[in-house]
gemmi code that builds the backbone of each chain (N, CA, C; Angstrom):
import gemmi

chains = {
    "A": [
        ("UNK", (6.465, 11.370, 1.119), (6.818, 11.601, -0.291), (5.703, 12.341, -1.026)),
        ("UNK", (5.222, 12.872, -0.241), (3.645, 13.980, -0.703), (4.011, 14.566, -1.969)),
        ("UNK", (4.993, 15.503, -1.774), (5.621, 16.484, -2.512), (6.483, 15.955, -4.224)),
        ("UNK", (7.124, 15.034, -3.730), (7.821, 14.227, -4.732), (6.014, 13.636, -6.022)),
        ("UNK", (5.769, 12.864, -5.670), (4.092, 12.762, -5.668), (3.447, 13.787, -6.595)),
        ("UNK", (3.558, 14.910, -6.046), (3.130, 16.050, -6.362), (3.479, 16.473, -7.790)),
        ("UNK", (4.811, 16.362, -7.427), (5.675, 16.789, -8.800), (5.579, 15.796, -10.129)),
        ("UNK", (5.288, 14.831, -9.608), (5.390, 13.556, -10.622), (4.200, 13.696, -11.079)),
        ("UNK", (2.977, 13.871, -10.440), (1.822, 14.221, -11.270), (1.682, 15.333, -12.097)),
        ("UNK", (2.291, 16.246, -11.834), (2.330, 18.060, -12.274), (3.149, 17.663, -13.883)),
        ("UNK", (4.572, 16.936, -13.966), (5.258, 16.938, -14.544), (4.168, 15.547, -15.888)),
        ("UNK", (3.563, 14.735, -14.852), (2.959, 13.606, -16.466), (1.878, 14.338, -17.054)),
        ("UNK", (1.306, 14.997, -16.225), (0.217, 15.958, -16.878), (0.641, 17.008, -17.700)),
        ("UNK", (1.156, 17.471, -17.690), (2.003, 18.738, -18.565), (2.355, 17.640, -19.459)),
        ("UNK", (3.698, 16.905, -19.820), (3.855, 16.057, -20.431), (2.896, 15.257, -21.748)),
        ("UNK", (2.111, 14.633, -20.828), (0.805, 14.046, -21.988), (-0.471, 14.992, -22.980)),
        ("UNK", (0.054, 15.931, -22.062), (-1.042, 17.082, -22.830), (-0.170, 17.564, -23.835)),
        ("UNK", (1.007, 17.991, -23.360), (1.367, 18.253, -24.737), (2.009, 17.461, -26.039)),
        ("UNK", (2.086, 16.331, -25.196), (2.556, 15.226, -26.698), (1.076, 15.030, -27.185)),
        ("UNK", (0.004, 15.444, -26.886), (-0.965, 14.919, -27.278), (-1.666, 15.913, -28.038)),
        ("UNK", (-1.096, 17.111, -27.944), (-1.824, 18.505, -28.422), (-0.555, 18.884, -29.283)),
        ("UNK", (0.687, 19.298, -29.335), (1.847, 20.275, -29.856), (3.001, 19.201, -29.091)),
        ("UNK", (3.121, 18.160, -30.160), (4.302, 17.300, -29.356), (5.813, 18.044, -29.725)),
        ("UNK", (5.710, 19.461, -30.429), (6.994, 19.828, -30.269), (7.219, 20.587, -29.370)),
        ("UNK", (6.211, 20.837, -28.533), (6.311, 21.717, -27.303), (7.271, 20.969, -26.332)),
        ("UNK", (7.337, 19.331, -26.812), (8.239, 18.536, -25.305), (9.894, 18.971, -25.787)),
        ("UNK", (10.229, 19.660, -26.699), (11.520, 19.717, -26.755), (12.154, 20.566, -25.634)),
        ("UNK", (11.661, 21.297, -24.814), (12.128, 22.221, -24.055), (12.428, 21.673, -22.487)),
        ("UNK", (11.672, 19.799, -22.485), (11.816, 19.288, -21.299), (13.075, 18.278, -21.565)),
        ("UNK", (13.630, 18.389, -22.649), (15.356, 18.018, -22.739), (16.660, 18.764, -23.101)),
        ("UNK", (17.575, 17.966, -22.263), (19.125, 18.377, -22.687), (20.041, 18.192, -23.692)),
        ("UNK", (21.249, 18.268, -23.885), (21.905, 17.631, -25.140), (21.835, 16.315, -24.529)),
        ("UNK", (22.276, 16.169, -23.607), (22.808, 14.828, -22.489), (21.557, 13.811, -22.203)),
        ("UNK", (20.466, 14.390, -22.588), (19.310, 13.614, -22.539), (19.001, 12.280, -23.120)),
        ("UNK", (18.487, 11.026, -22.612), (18.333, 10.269, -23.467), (16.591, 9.624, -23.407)),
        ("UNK", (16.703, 9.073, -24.967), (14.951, 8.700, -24.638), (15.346, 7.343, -25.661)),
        ("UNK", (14.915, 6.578, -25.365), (14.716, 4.856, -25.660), (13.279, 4.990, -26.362)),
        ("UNK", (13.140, 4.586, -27.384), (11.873, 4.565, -27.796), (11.655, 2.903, -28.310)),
        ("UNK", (10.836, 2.295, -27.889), (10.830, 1.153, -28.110), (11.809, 0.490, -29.069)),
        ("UNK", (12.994, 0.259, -28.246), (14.185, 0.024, -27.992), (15.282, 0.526, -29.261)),
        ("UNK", (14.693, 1.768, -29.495), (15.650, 2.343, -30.622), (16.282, 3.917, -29.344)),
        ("UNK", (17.143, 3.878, -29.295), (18.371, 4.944, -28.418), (17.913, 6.202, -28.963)),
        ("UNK", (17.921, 7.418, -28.486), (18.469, 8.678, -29.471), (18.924, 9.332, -27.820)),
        ("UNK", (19.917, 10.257, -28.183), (20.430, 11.332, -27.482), (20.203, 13.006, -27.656)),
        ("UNK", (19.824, 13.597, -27.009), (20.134, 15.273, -26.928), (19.090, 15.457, -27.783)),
        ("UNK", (18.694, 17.019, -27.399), (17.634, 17.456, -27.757), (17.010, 17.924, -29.022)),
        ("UNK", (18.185, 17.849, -30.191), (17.841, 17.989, -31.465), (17.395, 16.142, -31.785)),
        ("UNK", (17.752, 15.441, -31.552), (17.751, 13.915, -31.609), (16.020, 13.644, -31.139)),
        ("UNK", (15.910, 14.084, -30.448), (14.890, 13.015, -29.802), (13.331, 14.368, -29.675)),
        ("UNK", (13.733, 15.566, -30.257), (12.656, 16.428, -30.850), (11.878, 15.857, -31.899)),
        ("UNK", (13.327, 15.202, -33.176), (13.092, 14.503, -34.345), (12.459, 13.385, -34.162)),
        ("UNK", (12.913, 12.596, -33.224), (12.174, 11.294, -32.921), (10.777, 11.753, -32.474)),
        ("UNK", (10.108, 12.611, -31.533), (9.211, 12.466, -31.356), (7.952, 13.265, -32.594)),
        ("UNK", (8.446, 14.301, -33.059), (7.602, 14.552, -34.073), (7.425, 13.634, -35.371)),
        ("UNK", (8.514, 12.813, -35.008), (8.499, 11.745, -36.630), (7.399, 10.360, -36.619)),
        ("UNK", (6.980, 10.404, -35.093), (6.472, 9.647, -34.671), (4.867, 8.901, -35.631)),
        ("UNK", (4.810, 8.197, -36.245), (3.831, 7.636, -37.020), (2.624, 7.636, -36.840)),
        ("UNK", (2.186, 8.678, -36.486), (0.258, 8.673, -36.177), (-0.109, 10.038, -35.810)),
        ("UNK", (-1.123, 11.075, -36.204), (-1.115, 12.258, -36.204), (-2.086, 12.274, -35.192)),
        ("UNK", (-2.620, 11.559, -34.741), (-3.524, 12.040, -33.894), (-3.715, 10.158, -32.120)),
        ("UNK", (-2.980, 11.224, -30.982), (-2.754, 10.416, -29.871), (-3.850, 10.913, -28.770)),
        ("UNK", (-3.717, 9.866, -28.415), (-4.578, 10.202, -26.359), (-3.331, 8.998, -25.610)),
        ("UNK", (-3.193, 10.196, -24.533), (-2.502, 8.928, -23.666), (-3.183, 9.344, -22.572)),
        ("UNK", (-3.327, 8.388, -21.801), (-4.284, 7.716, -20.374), (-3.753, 7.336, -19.401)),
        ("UNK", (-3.570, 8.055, -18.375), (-2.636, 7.107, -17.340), (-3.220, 6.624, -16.140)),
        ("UNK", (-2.830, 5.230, -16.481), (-3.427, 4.361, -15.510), (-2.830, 4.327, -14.129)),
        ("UNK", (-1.252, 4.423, -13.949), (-0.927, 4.374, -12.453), (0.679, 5.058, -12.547)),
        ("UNK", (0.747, 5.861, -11.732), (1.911, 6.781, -11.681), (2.732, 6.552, -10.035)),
        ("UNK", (3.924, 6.145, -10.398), (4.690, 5.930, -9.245), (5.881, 6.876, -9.039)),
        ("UNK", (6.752, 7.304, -8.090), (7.995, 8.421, -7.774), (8.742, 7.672, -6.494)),
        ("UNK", (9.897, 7.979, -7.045), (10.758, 7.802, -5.825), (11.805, 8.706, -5.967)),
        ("UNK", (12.734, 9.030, -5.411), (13.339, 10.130, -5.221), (14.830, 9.177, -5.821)),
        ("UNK", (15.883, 9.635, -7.021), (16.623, 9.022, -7.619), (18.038, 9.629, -6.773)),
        ("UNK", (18.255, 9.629, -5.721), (19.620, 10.395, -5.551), (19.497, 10.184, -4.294)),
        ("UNK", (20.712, 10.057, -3.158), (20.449, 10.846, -1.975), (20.781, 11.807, -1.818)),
        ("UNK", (21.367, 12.535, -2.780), (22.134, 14.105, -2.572), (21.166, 14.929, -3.454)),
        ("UNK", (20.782, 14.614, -4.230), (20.152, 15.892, -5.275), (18.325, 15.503, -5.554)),
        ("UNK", (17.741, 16.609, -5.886), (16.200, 16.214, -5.843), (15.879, 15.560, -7.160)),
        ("UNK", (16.314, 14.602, -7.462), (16.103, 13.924, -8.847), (14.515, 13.031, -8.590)),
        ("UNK", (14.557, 12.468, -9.553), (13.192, 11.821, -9.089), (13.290, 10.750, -10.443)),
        ("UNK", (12.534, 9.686, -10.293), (12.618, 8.246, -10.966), (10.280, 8.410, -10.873)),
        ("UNK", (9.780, 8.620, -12.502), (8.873, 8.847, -12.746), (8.062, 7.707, -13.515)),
        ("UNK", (7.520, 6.540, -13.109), (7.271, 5.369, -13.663), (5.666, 5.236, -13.813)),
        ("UNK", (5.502, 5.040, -15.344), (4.218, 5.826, -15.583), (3.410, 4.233, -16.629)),
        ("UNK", (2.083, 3.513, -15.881), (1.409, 2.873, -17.104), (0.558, 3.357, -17.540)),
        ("UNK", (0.013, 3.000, -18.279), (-1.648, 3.657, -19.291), (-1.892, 2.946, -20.667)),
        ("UNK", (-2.940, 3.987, -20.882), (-3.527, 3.516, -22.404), (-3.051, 4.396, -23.403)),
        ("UNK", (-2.813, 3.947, -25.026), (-2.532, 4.573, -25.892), (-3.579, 5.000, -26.888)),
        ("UNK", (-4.257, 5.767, -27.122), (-5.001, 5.351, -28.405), (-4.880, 6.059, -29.444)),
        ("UNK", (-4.464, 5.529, -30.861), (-3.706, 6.127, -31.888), (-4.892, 6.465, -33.176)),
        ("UNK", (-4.698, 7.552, -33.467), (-5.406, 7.470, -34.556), (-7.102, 7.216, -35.064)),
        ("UNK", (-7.648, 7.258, -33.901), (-9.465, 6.436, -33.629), (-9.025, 5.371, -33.592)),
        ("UNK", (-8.331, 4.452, -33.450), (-8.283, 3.496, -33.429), (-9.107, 3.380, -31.955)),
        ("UNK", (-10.408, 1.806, -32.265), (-11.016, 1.537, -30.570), (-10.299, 0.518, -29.848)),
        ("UNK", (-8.811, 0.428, -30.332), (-7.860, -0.684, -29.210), (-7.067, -0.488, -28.840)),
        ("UNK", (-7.130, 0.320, -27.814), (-5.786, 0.878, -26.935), (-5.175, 0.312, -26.928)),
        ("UNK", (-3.661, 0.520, -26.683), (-2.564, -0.019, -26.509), (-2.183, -0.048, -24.928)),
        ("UNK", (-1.587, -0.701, -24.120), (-0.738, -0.237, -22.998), (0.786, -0.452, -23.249)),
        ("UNK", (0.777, 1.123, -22.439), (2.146, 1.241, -22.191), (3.030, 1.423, -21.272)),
        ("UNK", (4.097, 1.990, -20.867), (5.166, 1.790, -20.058), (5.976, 3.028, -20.548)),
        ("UNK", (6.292, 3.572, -19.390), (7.254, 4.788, -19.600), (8.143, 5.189, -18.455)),
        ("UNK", (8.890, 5.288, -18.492), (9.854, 5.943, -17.084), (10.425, 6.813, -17.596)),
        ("UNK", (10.384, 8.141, -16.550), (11.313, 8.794, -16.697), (12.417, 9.384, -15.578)),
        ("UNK", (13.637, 10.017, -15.909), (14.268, 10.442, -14.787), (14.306, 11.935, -14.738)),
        ("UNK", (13.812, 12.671, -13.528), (13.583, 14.302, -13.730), (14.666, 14.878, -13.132)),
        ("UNK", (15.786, 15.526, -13.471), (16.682, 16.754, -12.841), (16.298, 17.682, -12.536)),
        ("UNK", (16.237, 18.390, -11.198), (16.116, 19.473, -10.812), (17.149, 20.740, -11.648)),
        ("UNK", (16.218, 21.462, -12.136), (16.933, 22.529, -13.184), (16.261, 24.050, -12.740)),
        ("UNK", (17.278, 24.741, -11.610), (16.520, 26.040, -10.793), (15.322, 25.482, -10.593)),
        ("UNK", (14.055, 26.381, -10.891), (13.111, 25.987, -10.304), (12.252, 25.005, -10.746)),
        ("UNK", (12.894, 24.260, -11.738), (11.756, 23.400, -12.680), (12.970, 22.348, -12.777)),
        ("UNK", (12.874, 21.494, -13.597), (13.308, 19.712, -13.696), (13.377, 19.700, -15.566)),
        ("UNK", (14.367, 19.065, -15.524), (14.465, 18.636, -16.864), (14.344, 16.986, -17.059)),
        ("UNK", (14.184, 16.502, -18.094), (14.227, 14.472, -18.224), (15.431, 14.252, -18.787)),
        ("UNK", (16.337, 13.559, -17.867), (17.320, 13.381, -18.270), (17.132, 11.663, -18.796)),
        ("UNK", (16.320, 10.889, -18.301), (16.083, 9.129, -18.874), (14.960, 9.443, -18.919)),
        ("UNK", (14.179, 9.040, -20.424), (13.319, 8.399, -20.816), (13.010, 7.326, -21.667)),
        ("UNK", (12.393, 6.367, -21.026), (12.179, 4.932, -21.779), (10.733, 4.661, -21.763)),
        ("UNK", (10.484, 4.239, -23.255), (8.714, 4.040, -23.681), (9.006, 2.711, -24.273)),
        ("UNK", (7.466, 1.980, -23.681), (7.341, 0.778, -24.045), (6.254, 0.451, -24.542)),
        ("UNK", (5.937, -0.065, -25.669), (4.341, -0.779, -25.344), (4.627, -2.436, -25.285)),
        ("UNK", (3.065, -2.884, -24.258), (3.013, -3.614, -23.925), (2.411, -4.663, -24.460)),
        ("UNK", (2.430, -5.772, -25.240), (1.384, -6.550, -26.199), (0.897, -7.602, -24.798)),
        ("UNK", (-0.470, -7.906, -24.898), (-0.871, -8.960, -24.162), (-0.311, -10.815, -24.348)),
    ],
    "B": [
        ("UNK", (26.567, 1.466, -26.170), (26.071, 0.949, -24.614), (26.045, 0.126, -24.476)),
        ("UNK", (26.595, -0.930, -25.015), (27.197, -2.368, -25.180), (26.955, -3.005, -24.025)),
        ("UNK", (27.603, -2.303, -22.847), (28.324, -2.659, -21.432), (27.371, -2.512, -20.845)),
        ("UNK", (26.307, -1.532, -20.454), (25.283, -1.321, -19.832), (24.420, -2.166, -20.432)),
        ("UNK", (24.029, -2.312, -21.351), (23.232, -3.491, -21.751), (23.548, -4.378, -21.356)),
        ("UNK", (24.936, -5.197, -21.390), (25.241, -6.377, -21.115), (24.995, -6.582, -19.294)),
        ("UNK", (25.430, -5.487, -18.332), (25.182, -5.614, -17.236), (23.348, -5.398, -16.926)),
        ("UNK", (22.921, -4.472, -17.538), (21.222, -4.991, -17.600), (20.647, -6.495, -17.210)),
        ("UNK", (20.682, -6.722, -18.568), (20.931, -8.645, -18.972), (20.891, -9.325, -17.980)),
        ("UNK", (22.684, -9.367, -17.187), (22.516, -9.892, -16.122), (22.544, -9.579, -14.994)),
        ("UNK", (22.026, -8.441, -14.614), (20.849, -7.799, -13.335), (19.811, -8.518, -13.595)),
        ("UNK", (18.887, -8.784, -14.583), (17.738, -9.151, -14.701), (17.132, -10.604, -14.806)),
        ("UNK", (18.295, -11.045, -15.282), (18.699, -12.643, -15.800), (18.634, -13.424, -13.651)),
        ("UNK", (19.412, -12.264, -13.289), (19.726, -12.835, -11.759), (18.652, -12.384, -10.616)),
        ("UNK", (17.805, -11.681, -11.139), (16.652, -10.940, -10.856), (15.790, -11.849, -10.090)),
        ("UNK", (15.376, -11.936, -11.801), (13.813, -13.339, -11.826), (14.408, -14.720, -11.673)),
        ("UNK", (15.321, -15.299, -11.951), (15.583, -16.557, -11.437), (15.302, -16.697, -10.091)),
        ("UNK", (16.118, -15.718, -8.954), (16.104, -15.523, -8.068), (15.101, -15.234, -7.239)),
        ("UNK", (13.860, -14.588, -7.800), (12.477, -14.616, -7.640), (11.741, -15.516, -7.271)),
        ("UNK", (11.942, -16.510, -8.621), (10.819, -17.636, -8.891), (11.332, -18.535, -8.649)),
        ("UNK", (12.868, -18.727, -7.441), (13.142, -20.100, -7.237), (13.764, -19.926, -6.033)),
        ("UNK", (13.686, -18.946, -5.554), (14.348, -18.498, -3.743), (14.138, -17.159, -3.557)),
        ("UNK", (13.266, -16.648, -3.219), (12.702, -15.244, -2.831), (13.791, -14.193, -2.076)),
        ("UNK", (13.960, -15.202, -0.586), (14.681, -14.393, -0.026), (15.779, -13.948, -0.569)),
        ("UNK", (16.518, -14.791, -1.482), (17.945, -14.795, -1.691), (17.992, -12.935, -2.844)),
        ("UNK", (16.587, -12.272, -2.975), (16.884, -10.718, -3.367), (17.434, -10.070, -2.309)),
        ("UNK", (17.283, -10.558, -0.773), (17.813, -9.162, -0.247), (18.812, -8.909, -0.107)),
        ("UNK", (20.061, -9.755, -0.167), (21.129, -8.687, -0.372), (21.828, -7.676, -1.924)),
        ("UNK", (20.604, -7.600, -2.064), (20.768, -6.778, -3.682), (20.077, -5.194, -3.068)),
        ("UNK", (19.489, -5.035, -1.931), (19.017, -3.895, -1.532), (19.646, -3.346, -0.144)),
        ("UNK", (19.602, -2.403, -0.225), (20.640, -1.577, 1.373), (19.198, -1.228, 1.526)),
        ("UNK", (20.137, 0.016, 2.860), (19.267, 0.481, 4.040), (18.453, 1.403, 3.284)),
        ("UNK", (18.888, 2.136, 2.447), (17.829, 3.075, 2.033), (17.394, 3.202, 0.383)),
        ("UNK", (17.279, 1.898, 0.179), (16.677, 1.212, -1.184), (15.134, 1.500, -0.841)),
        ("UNK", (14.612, 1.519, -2.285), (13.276, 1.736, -2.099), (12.305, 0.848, -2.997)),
        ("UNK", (11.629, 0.336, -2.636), (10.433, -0.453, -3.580), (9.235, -0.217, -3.274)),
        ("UNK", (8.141, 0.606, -4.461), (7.109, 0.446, -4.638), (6.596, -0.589, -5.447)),
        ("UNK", (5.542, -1.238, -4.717), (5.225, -2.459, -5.457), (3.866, -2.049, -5.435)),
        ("UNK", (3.190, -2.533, -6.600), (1.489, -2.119, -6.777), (1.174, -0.806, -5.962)),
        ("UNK", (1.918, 0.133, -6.173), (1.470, 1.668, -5.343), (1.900, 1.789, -3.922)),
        ("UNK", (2.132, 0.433, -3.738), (2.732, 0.935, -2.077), (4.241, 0.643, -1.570)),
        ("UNK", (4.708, 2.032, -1.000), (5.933, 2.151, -1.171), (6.878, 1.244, -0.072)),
        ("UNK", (7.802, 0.963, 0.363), (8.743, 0.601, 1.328), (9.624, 0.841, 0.962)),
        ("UNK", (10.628, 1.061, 2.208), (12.235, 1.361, 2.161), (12.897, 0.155, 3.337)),
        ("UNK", (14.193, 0.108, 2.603), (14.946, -0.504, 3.739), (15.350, -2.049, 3.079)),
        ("UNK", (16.412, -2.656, 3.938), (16.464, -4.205, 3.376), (15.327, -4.831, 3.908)),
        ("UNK", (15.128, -4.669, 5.196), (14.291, -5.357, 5.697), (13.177, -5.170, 5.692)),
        ("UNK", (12.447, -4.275, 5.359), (11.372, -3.839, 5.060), (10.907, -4.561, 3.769)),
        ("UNK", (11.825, -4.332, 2.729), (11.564, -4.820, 1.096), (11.742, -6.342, 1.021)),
        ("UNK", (12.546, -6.953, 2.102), (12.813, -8.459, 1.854), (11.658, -9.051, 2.943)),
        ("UNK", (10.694, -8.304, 4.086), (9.351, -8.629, 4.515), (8.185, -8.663, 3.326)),
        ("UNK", (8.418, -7.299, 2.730), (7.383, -7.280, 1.592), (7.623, -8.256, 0.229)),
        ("UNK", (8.641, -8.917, -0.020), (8.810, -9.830, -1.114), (8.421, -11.387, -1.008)),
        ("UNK", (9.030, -11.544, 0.271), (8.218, -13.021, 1.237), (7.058, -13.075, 1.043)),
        ("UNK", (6.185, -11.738, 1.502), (4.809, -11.794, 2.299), (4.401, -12.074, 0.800)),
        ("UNK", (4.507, -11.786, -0.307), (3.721, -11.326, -1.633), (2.497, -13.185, -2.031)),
        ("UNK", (1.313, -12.691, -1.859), (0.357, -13.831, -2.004), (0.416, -14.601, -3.220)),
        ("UNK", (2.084, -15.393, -3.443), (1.628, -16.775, -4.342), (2.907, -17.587, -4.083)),
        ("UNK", (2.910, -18.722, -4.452), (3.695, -19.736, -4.076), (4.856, -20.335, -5.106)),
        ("UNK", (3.739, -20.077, -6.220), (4.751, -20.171, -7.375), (4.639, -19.177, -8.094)),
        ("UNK", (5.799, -18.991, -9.311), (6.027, -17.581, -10.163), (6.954, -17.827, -11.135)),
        ("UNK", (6.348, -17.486, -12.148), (7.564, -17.216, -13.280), (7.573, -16.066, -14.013)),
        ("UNK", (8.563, -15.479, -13.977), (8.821, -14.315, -15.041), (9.202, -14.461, -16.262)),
        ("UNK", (8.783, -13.866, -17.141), (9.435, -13.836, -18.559), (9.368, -12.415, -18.866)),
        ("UNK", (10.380, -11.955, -19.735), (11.112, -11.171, -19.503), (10.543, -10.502, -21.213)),
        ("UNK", (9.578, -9.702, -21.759), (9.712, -9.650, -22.490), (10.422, -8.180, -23.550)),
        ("UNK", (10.354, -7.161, -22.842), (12.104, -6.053, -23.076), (12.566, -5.462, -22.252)),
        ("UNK", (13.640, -5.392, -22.664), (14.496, -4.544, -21.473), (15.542, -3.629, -21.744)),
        ("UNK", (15.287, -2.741, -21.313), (15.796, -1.522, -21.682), (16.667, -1.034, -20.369)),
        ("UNK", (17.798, -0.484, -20.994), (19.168, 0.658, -19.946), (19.286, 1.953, -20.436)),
        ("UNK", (19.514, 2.633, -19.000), (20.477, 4.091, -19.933), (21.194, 4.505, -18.490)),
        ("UNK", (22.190, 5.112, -19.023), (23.082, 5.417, -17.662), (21.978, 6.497, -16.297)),
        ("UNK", (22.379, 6.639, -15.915), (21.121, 7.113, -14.718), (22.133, 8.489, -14.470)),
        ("UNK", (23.398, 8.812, -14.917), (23.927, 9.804, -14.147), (25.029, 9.988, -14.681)),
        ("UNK", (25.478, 11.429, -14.885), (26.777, 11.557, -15.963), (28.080, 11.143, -15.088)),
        ("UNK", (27.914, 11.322, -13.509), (29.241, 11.287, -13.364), (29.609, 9.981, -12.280)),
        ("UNK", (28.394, 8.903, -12.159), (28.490, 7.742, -11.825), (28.068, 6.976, -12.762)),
        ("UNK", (28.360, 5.697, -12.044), (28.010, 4.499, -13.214), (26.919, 3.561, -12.969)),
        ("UNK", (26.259, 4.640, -12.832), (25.032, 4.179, -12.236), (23.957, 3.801, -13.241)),
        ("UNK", (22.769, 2.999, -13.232), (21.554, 2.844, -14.601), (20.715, 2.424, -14.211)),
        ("UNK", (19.735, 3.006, -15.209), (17.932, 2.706, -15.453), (17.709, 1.679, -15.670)),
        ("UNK", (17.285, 0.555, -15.882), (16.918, -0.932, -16.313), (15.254, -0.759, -15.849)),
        ("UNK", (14.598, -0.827, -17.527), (13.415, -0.806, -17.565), (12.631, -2.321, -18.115)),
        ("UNK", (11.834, -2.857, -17.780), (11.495, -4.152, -17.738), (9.998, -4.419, -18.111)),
        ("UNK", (10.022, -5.048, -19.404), (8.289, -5.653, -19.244), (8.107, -6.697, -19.529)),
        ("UNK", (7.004, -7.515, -19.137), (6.767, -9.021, -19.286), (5.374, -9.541, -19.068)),
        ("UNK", (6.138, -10.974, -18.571), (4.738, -11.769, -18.303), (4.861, -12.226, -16.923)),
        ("UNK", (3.814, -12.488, -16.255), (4.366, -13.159, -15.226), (2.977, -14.122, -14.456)),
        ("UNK", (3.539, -15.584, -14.658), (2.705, -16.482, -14.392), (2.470, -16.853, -13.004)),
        ("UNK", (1.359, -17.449, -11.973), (1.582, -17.143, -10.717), (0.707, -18.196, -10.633)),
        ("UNK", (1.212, -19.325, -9.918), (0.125, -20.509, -9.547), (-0.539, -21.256, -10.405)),
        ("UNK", (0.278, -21.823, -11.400), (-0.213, -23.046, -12.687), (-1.601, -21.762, -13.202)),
        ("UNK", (-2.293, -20.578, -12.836), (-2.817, -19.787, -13.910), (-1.959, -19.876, -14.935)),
        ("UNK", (-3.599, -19.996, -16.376), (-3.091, -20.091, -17.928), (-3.158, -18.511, -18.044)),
        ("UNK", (-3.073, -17.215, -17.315), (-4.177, -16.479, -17.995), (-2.575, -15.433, -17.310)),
        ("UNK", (-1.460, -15.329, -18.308), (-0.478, -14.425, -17.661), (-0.356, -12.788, -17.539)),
        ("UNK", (-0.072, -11.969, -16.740), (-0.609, -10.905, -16.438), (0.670, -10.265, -17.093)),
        ("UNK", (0.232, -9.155, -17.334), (1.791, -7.917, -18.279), (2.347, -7.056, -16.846)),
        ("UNK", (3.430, -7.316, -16.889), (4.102, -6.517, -15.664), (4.769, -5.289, -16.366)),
        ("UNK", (5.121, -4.149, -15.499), (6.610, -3.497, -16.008), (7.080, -2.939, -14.188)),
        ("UNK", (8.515, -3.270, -14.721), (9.247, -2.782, -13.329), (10.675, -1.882, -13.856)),
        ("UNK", (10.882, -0.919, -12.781), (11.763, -0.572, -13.205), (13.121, -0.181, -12.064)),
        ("UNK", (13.865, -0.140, -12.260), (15.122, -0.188, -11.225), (16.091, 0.614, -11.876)),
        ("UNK", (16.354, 1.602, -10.706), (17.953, 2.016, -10.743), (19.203, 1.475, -9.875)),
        ("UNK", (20.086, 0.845, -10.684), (21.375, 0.565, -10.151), (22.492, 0.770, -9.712)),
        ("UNK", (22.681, 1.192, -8.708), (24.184, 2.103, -8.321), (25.314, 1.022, -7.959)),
        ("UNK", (26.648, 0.829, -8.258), (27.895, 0.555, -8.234), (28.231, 0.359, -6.982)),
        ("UNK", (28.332, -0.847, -6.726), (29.066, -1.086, -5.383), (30.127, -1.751, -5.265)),
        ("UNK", (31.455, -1.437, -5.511), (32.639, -2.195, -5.653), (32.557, -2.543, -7.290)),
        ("UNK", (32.677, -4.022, -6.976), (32.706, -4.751, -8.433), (31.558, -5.335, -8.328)),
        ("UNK", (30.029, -4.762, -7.837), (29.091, -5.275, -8.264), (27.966, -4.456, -8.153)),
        ("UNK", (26.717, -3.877, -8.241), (25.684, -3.335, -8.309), (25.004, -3.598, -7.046)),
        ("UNK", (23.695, -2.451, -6.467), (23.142, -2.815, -5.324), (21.499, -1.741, -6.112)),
        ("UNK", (20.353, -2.226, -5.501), (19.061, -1.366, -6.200), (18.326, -0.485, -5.308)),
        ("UNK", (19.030, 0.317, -5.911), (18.136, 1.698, -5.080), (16.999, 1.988, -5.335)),
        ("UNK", (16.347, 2.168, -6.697), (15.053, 1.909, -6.501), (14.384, 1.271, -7.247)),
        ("UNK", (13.695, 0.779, -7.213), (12.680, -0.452, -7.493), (11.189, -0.445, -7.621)),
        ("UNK", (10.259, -0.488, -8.732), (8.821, 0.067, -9.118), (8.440, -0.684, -9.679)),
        ("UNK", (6.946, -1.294, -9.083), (6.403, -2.420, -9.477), (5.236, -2.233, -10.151)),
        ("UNK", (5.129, -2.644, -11.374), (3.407, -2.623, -11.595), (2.718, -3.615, -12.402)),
        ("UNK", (1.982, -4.278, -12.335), (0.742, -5.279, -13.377), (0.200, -4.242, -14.149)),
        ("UNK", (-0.006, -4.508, -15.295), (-0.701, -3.436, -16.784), (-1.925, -4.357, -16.732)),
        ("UNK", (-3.136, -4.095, -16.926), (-4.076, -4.500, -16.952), (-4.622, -4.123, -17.993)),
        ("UNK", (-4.827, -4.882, -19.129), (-5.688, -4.127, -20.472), (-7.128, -3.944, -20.548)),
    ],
}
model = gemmi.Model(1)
for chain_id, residues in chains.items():
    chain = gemmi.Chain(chain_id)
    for i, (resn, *xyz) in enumerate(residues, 1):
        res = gemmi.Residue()
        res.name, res.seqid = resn, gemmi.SeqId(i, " ")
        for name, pos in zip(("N", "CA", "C"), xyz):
            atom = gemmi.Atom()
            atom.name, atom.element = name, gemmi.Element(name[0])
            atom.pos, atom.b_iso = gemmi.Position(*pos), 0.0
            res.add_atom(atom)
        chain.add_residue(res)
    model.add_chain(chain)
structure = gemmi.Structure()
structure.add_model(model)
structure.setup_entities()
């Protein structure tokens, strides 16, 4: 699963850099059909969940990832199941948060779109 | 998503009971080419995943379940994401550790079977 691996790192790195630098740059890694769970509020499709993420309450993020897992979501198609923990840190704040994220990647020609994403944070 | 939630629920409800009070009794919830990474290391198979759930170093366990999140996994099955975080106590330890796991569920008849399966402890 080298390759799968591969992709799952390529895809959280791209990902966290840019929610962390130009979080409207992530609108282009969803569909209408897309969904993202944000600590446990739903939105759908890509005007939906653009809004959700730029509306997001803190102007200034770092996310940290602590351990990144892949498995391949299909036996017919190259989907992939992207299960991601880490640290949050919002704002200077010095107390990270941990969190929880999965996502599901569609192969789209030569690149992948997120068709499931679910974010969690984690309280001790 | 009423329905997917409600089948979440009790995927998860039948999960951890089943965990923390008869181990073996998960494997027929996994086929031949189910997959579980647990703490980074991967396995496939029933028998493979119901060796690695036995072997796991503690005697006692409780889960608590603290959110849980669905979304359909696939437009044209009825298939879903069930994302999971908690607590999970292990051997009369006071000191409970933050888990998140996550599973996709595919349709088998009139009941569900877990294709894949991702384990992790959050460590703050």
């Amino acid at each position: 699963m080298a390759d799968i691996n591969a992709i799952a790192k390529q895809f959280v790195d791209f990902y966290y850099s840019t929610f962390d630098t130009n979080r409207a740059g992530l609108a282009p890694l969803y569909r209408d059909h897309s969904m993202l769970t944000f600590e446990g509020t739903p939105t759908q499709g890509v005007a939906s969940i653009k809004e959700k993420l730029e509306g997001l309450p803190f102007s200034k993020v770092q996310h940290k990832v602590t351990t990144l897992d892949a498995q391949p979501s299909s036996p017919n198609v190259a989907s992939l199941i992207v299960s991601v923990t880490g640290l949050l840190l919002v704002d200077d704040s010095e107390n990270p948060l941990n969190f929880s994220q999965v996502f599901q990647l569609i192969p789209d020609g030569s690149s992948y779109y997120v068709f499931n994403d679910i974010f969690r944070l984690n309280y001790g």
